[in-house]
N, C-alpha and C positions, 0 to 999 in steps of 0.2 A: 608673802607675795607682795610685789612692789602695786605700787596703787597705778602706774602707770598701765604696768602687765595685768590688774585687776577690770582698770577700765576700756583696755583694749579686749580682751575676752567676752565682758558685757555686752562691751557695742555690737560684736561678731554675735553673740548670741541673738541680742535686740534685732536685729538683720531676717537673724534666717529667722527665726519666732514668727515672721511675716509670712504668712501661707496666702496664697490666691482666697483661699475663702474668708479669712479674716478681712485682707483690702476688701473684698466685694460688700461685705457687710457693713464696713465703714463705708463704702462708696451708696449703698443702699439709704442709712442714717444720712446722711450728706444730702441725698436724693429727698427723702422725709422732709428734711428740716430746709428744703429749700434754699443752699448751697450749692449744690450741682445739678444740674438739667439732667434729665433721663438721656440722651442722646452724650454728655459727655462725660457718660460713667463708663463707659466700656475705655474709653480713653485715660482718664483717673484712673481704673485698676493696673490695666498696662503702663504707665510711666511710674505707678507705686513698686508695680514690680521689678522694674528695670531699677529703678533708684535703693531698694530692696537686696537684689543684686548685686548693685555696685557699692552698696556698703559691704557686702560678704565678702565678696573679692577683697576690696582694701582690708578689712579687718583680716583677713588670712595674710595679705604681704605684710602688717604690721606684726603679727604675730609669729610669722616665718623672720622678720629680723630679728626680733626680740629674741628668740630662740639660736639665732646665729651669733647672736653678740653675748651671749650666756654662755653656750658652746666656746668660745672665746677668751671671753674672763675667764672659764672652767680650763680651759686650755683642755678640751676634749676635743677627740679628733672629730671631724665631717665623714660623712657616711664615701662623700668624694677622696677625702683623702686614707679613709681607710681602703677602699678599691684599690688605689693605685701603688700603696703598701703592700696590698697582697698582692699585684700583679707584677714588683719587683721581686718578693719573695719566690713566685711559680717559676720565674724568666730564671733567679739565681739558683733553683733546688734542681732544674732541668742540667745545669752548666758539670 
């Protein structure tokens, strides 16, 4: 496995590994240690989550190309262009 496709996998995993109840626990330590005010820990969980989020999504488009440009080198077909293979086949077996 290339280390690029290794470290694009990790990051997506790193992402979603992010549960609400983890941010709030850190948001809580935070809260302890005098870091973050009680009032803008509800705010910290919500933009952990969002940011959380928006690693997942990226990690998933990065991992959806990688796997298109593999598909590619492989010179395997697309799931799109297997469809429209078979739907010349049906159009020609009708004729």
């Amino acid at each position: 496995m290339s280390d690029l496709i290794r470290k694009t996998i990790l990051a997506g995993l790193g992402a979603l590994a992010l549960t609400r109840e983890k941010a709030e626990k850190l948001a809580k330590d935070l809260v302890k240690r005098g870091e973050l005010t009680k009032t803008e820990e509800a705010k910290f969980v919500k933009d952990l989550m969002k940011k959380a989020e928006k690693s997942r999504v990226e990690a998933e488009k990065r991992i959806e190309k990688i796997v298109e440009k593999t598909l590619i080198k492989l010179n395997i077909p697309t799931r799109k262009e297997l469809d429209a293979l078979k739907a010349k086949i049906d159009k020609l077996s009708k004729k």
